[in-house]
PDB file as gemmi writes it, atoms N, CA and C in Angstrom:
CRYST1    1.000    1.000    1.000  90.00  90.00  90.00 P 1                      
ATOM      1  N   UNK A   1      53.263 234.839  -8.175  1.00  0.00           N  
ATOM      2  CA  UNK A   1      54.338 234.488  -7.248  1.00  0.00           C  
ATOM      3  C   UNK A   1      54.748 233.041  -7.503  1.00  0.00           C  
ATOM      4  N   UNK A   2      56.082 232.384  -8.195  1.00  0.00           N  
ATOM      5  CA  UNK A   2      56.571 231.102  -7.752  1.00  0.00           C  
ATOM      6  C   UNK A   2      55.743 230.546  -6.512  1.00  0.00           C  
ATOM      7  N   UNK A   3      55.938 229.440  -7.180  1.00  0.00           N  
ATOM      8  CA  UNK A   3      55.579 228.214  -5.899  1.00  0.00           C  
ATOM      9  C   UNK A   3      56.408 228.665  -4.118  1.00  0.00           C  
ATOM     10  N   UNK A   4      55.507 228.579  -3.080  1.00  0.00           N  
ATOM     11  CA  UNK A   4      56.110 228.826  -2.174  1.00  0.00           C  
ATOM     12  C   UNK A   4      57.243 227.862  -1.571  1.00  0.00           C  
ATOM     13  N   UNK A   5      58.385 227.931  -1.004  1.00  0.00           N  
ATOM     14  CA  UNK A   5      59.090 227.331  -0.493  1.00  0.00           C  
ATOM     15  C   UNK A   5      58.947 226.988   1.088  1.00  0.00           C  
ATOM     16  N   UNK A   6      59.189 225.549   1.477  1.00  0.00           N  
ATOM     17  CA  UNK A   6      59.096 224.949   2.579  1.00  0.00           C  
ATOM     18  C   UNK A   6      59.724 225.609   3.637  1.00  0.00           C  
ATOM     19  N   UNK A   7      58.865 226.250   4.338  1.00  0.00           N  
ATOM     20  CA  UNK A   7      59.627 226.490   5.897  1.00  0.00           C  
ATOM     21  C   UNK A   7      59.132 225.965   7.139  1.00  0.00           C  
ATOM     22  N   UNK A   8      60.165 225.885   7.994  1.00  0.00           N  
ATOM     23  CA  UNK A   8      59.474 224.807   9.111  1.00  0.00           C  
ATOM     24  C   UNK A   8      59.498 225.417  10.071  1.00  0.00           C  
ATOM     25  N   UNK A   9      58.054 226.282  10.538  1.00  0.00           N  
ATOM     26  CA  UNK A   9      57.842 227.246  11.320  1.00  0.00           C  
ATOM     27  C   UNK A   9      57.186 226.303  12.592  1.00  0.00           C  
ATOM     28  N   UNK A  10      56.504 225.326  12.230  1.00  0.00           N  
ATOM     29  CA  UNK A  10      55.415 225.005  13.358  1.00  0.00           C  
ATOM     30  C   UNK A  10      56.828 224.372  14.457  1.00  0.00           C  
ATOM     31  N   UNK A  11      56.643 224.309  15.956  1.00  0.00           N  
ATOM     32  CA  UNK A  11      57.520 223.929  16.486  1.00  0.00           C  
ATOM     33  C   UNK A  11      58.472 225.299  17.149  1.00  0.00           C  
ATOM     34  N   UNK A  12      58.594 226.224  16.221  1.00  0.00           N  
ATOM     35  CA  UNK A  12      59.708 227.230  16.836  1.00  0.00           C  
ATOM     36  C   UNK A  12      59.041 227.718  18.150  1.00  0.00           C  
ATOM     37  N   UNK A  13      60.650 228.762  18.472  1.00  0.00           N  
ATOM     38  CA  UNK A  13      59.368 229.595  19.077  1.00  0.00           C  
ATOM     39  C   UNK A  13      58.464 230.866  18.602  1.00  0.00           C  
ATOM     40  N   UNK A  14      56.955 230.567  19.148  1.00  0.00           N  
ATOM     41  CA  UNK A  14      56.333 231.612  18.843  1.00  0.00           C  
ATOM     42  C   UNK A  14      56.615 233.025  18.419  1.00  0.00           C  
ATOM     43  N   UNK A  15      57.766 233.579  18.898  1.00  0.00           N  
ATOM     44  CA  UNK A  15      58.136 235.213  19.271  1.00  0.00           C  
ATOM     45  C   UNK A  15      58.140 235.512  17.423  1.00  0.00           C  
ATOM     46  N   UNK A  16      57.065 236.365  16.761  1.00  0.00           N  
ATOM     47  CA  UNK A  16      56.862 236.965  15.363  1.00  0.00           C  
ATOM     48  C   UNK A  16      57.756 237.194  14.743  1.00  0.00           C  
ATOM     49  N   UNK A  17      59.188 238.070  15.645  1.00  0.00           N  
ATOM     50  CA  UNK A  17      60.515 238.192  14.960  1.00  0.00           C  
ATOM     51  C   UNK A  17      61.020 237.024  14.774  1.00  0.00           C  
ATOM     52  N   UNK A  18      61.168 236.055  15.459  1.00  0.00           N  
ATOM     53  CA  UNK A  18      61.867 234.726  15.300  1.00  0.00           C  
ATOM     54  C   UNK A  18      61.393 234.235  14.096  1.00  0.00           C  
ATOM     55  N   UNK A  19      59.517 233.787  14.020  1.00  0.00           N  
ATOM     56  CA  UNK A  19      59.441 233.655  12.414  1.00  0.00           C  
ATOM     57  C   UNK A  19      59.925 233.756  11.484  1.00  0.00           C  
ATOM     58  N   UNK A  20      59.519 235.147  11.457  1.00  0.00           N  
ATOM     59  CA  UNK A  20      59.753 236.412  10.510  1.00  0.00           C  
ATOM     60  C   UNK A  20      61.611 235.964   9.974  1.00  0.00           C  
ATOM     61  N   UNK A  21      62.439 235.926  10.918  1.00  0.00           N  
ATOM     62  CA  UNK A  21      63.886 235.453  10.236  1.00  0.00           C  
ATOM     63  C   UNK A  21      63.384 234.231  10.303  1.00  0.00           C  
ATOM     64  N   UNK A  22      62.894 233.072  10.494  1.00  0.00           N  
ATOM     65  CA  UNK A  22      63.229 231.734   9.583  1.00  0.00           C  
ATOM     66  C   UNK A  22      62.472 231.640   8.455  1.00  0.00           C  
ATOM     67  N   UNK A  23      61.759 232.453   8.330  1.00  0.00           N  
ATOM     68  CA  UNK A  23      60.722 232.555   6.872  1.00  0.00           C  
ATOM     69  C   UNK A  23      61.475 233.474   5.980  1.00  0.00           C  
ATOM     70  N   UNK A  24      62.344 234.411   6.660  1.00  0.00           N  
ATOM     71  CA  UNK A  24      63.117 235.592   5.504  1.00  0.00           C  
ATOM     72  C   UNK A  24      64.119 234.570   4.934  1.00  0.00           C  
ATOM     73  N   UNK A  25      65.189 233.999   5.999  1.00  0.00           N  
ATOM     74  CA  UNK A  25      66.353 233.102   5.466  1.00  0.00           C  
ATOM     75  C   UNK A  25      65.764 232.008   4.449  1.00  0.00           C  
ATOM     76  N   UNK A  26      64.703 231.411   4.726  1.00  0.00           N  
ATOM     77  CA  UNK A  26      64.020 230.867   3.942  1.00  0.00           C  
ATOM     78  C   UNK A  26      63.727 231.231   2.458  1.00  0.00           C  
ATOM     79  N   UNK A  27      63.589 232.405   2.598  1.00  0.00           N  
ATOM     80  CA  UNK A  27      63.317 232.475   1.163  1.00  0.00           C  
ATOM     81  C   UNK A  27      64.495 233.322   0.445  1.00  0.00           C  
ATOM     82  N   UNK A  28      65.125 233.770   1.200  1.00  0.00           N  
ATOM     83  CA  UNK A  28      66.431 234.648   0.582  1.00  0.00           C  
ATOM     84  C   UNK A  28      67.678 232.799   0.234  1.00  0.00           C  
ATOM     85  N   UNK A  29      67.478 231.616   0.704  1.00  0.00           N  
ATOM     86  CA  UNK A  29      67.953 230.573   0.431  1.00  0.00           C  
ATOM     87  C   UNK A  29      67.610 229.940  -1.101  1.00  0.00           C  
ATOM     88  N   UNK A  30      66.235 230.413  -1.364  1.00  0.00           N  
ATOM     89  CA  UNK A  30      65.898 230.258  -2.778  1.00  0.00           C  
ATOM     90  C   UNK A  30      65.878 231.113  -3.558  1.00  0.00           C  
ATOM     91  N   UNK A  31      66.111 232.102  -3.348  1.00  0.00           N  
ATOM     92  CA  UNK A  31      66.904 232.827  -4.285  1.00  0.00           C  
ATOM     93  C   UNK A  31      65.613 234.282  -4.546  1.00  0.00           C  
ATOM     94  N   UNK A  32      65.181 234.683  -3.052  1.00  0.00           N  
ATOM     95  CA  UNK A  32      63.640 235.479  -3.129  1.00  0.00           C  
ATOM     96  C   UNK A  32      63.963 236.345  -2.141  1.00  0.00           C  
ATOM     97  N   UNK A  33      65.191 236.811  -2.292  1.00  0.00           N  
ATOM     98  CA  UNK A  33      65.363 237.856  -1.531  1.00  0.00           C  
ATOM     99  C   UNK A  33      64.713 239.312  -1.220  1.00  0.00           C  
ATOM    100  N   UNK A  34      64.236 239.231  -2.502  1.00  0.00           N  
ATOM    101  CA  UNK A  34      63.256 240.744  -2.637  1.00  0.00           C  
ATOM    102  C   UNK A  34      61.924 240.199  -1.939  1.00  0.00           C  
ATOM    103  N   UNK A  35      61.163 239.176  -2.143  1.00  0.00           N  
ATOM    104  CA  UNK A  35      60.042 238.886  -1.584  1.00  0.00           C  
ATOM    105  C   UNK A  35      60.179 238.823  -0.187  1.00  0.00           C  
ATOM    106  N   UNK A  36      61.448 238.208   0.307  1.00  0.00           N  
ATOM    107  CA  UNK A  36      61.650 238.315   1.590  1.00  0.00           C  
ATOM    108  C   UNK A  36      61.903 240.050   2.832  1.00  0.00           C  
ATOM    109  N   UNK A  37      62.749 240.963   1.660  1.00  0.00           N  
ATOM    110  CA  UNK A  37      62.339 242.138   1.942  1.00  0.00           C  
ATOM    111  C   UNK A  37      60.778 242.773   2.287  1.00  0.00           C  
ATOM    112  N   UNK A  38      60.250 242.475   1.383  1.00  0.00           N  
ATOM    113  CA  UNK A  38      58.884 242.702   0.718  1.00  0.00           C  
ATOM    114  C   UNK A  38      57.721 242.187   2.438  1.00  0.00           C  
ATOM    115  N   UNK A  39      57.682 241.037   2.718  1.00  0.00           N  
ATOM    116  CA  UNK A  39      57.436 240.249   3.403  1.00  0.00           C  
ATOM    117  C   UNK A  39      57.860 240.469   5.038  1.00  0.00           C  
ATOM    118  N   UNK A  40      58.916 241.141   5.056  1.00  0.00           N  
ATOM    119  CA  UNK A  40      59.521 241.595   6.427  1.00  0.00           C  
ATOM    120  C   UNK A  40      59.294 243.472   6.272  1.00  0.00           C  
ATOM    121  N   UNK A  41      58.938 243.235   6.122  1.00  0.00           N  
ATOM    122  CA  UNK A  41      58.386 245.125   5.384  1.00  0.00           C  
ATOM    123  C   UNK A  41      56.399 245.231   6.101  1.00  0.00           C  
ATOM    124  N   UNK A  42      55.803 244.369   5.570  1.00  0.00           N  
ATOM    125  CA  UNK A  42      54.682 243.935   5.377  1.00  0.00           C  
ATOM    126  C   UNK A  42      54.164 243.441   6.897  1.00  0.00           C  
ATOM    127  N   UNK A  43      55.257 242.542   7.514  1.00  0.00           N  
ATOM    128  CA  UNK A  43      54.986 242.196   8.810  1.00  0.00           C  
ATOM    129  C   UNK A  43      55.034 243.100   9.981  1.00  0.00           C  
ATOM    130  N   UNK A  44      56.247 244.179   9.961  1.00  0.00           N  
ATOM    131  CA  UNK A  44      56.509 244.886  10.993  1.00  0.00           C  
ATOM    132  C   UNK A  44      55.452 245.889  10.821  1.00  0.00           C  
ATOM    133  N   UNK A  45      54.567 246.320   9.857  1.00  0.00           N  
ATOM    134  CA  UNK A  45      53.668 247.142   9.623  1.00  0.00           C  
ATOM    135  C   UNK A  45      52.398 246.560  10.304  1.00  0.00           C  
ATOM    136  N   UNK A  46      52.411 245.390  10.476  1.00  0.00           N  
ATOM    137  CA  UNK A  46      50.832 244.952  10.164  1.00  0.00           C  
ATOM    138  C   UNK A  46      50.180 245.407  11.774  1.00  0.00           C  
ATOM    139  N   UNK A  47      48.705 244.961  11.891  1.00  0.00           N  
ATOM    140  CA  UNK A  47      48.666 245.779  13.161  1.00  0.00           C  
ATOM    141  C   UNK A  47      48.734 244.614  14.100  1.00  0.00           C  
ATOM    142  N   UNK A  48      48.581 242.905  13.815  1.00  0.00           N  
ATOM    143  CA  UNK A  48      48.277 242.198  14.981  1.00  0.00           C  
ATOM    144  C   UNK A  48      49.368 240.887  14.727  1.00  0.00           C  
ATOM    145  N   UNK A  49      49.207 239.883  15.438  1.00  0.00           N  
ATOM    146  CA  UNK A  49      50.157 238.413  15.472  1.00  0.00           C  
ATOM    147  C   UNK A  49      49.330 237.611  14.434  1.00  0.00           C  
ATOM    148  N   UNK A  50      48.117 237.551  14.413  1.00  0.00           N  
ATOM    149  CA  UNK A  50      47.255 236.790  13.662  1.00  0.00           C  
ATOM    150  C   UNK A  50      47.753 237.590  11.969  1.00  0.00           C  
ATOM    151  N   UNK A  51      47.782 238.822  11.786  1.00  0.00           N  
ATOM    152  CA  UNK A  51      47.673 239.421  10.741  1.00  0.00           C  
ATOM    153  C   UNK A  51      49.228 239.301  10.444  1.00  0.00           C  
ATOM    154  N   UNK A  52      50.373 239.206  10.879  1.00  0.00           N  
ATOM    155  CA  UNK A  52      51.543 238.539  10.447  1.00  0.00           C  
ATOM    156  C   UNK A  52      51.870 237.463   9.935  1.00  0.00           C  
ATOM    157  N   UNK A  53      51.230 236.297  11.049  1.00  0.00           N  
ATOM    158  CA  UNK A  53      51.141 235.177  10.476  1.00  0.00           C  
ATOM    159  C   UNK A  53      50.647 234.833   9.115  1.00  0.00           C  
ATOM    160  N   UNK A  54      49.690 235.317   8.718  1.00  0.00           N  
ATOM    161  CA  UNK A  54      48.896 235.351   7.651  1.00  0.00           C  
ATOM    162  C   UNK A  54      50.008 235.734   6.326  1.00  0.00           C  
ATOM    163  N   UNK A  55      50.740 237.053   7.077  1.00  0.00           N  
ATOM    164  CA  UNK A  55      51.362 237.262   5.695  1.00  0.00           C  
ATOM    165  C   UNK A  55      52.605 236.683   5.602  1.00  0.00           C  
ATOM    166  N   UNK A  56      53.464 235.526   6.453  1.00  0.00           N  
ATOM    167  CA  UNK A  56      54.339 234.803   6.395  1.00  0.00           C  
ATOM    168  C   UNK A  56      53.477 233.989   5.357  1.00  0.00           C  
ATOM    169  N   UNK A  57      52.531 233.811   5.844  1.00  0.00           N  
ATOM    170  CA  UNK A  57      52.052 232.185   5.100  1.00  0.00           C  
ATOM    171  C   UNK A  57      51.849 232.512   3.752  1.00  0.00           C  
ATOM    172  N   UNK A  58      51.214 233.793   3.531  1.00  0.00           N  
ATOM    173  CA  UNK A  58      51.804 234.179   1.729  1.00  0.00           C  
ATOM    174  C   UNK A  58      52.720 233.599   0.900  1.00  0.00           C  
ATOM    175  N   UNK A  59      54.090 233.646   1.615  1.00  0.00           N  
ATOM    176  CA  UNK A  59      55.528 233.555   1.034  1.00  0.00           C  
ATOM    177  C   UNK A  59      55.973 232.490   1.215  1.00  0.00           C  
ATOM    178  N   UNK A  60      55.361 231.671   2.104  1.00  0.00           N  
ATOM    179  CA  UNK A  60      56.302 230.383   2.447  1.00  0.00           C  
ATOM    180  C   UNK A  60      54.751 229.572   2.885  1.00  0.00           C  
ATOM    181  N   UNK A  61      55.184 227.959   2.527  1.00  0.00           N  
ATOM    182  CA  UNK A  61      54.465 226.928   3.186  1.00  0.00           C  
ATOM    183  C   UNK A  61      54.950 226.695   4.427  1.00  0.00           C  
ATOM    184  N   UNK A  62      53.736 226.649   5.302  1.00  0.00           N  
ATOM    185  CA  UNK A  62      54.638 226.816   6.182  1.00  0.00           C  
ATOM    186  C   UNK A  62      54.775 225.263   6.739  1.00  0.00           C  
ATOM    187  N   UNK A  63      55.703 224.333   7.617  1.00  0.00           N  
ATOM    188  CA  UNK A  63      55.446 223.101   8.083  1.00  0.00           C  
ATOM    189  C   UNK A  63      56.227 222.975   9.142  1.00  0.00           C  
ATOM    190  N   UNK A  64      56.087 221.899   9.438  1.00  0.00           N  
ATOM    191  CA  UNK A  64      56.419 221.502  10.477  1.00  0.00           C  
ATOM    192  C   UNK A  64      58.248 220.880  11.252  1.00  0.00           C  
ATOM    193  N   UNK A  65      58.594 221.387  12.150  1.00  0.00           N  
ATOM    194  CA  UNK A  65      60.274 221.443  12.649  1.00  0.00           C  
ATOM    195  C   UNK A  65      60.419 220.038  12.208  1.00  0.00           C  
ATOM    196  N   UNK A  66      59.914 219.319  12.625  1.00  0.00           N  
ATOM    197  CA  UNK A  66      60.361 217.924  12.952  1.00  0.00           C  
ATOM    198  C   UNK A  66      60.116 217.464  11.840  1.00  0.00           C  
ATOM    199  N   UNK A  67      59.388 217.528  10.573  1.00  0.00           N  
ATOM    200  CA  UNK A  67      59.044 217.112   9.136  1.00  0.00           C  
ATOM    201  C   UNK A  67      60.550 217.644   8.366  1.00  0.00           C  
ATOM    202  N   UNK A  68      60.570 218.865   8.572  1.00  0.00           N  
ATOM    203  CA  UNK A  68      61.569 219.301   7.652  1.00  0.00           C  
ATOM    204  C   UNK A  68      63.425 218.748   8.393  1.00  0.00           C  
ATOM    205  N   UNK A  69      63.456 218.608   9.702  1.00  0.00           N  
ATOM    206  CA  UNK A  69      64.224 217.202   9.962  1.00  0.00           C  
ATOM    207  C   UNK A  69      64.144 216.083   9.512  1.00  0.00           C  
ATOM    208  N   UNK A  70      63.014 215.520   9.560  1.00  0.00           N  
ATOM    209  CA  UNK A  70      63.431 214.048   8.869  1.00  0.00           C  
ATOM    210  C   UNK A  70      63.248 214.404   7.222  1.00  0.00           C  
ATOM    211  N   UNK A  71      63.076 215.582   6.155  1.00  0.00           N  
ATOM    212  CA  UNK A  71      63.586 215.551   5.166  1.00  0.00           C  
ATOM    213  C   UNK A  71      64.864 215.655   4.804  1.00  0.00           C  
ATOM    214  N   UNK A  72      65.563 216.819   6.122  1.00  0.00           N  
ATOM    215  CA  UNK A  72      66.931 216.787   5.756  1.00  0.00           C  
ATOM    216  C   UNK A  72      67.644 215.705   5.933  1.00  0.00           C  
ATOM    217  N   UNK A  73      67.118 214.696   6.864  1.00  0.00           N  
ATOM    218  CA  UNK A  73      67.895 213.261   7.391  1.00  0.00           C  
ATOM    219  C   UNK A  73      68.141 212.490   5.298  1.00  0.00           C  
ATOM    220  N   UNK A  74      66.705 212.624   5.276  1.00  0.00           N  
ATOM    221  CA  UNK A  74      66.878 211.834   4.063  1.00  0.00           C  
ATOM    222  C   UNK A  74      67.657 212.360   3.212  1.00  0.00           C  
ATOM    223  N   UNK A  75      67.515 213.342   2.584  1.00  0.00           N  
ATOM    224  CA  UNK A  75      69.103 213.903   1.333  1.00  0.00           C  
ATOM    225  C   UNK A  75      70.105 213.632   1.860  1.00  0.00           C  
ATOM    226  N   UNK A  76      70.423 213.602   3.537  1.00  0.00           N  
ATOM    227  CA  UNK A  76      72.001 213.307   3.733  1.00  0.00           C  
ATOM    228  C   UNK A  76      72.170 212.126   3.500  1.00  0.00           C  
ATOM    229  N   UNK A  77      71.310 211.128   3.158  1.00  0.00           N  
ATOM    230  CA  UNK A  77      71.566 209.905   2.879  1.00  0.00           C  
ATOM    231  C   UNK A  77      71.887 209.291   1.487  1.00  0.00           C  
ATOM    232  N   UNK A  78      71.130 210.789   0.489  1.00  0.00           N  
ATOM    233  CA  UNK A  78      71.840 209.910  -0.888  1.00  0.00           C  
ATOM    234  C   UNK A  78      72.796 210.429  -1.211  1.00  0.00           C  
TER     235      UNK A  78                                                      
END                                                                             
């Protein structure tokens, strides 16, 4: 699997579906649309919240709201 791409899950809200789309858009943004299928396939199956999480974190790093704000602050600056 490519290197995982940055998503900034910590901070949202909790609710698994909500994840689940900022981790799909996430990776369908880099161009991993099938993994993101793959991945939202994988979650709605699984049997628990702990065992979802787990398989978000497969596909994506996951970090933090307010980190991946002040990264976007910075590119708008150069």
């Amino acid at each position: 699997m490519p290197k995982k791409p940055k998503c900034p899950l910590i901070g949202q809200n909790g609710n698994i579906f909500n994840l689940m789309g900022i981790a799909s858009k996430t990776l369908k943004r880099n161009g991993m649309s099938n993994d993101a299928k793959e991945m939202c396939d994988r979650i709605t199956s699984s049997a628990s919240y702990d065992e979802a999480l787990s398989i978000i974190d497969e596909y994506v790093e996951i970090t933090s709201a307010d980190d991946e704000e002040t990264e976007d602050f910075g590119m708008e600056m150069m």
